[in-house]
N, C-alpha and C positions, 0 to 999 in steps of 0.2 A: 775853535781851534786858536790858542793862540802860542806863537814863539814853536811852529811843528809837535805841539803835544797836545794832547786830547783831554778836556776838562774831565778830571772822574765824577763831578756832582751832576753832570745835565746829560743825559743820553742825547743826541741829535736829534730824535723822534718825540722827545717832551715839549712843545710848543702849546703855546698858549691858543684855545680855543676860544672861538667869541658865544657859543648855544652854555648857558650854564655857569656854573662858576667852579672850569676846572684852573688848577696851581700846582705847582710843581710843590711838593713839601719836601725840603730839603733836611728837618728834622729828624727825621724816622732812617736816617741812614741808606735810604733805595731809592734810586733812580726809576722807578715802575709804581712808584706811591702817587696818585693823585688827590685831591676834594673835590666833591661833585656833593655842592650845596653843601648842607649843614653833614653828611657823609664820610666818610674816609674809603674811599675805591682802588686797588690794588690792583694792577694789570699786565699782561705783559707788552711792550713793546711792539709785538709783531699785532698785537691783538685791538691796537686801538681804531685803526679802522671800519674793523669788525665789530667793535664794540657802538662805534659812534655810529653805526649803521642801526644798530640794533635799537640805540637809544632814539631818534631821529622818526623811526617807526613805530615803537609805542606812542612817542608826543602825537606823532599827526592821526594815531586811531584814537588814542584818548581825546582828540579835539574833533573829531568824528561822529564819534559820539555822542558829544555833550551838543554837536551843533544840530544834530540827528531828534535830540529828545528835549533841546527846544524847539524845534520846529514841530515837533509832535502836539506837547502843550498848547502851541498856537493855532491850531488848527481848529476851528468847532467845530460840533455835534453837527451834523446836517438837519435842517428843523423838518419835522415830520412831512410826510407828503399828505397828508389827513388828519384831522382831528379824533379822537376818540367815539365811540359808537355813545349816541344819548339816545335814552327815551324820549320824545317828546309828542306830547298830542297837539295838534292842528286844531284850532277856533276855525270853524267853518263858519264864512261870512252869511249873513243874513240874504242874502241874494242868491247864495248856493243851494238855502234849504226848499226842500220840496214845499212847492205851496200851497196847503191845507186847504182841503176845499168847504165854501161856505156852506153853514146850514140854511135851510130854505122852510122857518115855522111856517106850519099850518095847524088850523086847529083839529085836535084828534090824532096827529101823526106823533109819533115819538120813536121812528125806527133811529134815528139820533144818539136816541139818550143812551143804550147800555155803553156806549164807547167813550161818551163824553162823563158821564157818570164815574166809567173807572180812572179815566184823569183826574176828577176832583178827589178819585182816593177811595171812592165807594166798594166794599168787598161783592163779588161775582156773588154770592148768593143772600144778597141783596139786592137784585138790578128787579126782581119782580116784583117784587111790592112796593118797591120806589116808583116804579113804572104805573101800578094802579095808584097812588098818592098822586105823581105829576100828572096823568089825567083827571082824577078828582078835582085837586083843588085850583089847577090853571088850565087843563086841556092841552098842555103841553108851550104856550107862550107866555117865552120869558119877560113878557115888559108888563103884561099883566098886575093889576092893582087890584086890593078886595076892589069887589060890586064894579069891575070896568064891564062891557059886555063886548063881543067881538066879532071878528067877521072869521070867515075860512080859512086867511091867512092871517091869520092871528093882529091886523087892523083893529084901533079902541074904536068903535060908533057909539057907544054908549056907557051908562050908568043906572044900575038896578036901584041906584038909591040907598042904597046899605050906609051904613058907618064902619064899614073893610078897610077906607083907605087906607093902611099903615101895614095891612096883607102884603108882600112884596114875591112878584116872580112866579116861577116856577112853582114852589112849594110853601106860596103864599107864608112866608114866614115872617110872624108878627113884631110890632117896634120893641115890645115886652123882650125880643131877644136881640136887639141892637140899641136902641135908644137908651143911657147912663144917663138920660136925663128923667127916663121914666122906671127903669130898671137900673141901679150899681151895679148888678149883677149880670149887665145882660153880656150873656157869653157870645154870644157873635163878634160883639165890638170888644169885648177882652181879650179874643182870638186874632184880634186885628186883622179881621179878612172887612168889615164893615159896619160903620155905624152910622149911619144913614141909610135911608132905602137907594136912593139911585144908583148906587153898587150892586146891591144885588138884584135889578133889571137884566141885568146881563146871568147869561144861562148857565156860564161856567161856577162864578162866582156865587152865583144863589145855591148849585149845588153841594159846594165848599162847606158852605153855611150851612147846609142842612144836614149834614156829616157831623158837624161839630155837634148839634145839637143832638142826633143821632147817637153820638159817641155820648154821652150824656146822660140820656132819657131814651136810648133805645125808640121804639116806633109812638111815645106817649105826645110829641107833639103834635101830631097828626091823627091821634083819635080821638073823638069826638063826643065828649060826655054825656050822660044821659040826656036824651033829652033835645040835644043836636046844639050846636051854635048859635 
């Protein structure tokens, strides 16, 4: 108001707001023209704090939001409460396993061999004629050497004098099939179960051996040419 007359360029109600960047534009010839940012916003007088309410409430949902879905982002994944389902098989320690009970040779007995036999790999219908061989040619004791002689429990007391030594085991099997110094060929020691006899003293191992050959020669290393040995 100045001098009792009322400016026609400024309604009383256009004041300068500090949220924005509203201004009076005094260009456009209306006292109801404001700028709101880069804008041009036309309003009525009666309607500006209607207006300014309205604006005021979008800013503070829009910042609502944004503080709503950063905090979502920030949030992690909760880590599983368990790991995924795996197969896995168990090494059962050697302390766990049942303890195989020992054999107890005698001479004559071999109710032993059909089980020990199919460990080495031997096919079931073959355990009966391997059964009349390891009687024949050891009487069923594995430490046995050609011409050793023995007791009931398969104990060496003696030697018949022969030239057998190099006979090995159970199924008395000759150097000719392990010995590469007397045989290149000898399949037991190519088979790398033994080449030497002292391996195959043991009852498992000699049966291995006689498998091998077996697979081979079929029943011919164990019969007996005309005439006898």
């Amino acid at each position: 108001m100045r001098n009792g007359t009322q400016n026609s360029n400024l309604h009383p109600r256009s004041t300068r707001v500090g949220l924005g960047s509203f201004a009076p534009v005094r260009s456009l010839n209306s006292p109801h023209t404001f700028l709101l940012g880069c804008g041009l916003y036309t309003h009525q007088p009666a309607k500006i704090g209607q207006d300014m309410r309205r604006i005021t409430a979008t800013i503070v949902t829009t910042l609502t939001l944004l503080i709503g879905i950063g905090t979502a982002h920030a949030v992690q994944a909760p880590e599983p409460t368990h790991s995924p389902s795996t197969t896995r098989s168990e090494v059962i320690p050697k302390d766990r396993l049942e303890a195989q009970p020992t054999i107890v040779f005698r001479h004559g007995d071999i109710s032993w061999l059909p089980q020990l036999a199919a460990e080495a790999g031997w096919p079931p219908r073959t355990i009966k004629k391997l059964s009349m061989i390891v009687l024949r040619e050891s009487g069923g004791c594995p430490a046995r050497k050609g011409g050793d002689i023995v007791d009931k429990n398969c104990n060496i007391i003696g030697h018949d004098g022969s030239n057998h030594s190099s006979d090995s085991g159970l199924l008395q099997i000759n150097s000719v099939n392990y010995r590469l110094s007397r045989n290149k060929w000898a399949a037991v020691c190519l088979a790398e179960i033994a080449c030497t006899q002292e391996p195959l003293l043991d009852a498992l191992t000699n049966l291995r051996a006689g498998l091998v050959l077996f697979k081979i020669a079929g029943w011919d290393p164990w019969t007996p040419p005309p005439g006898g040995w």
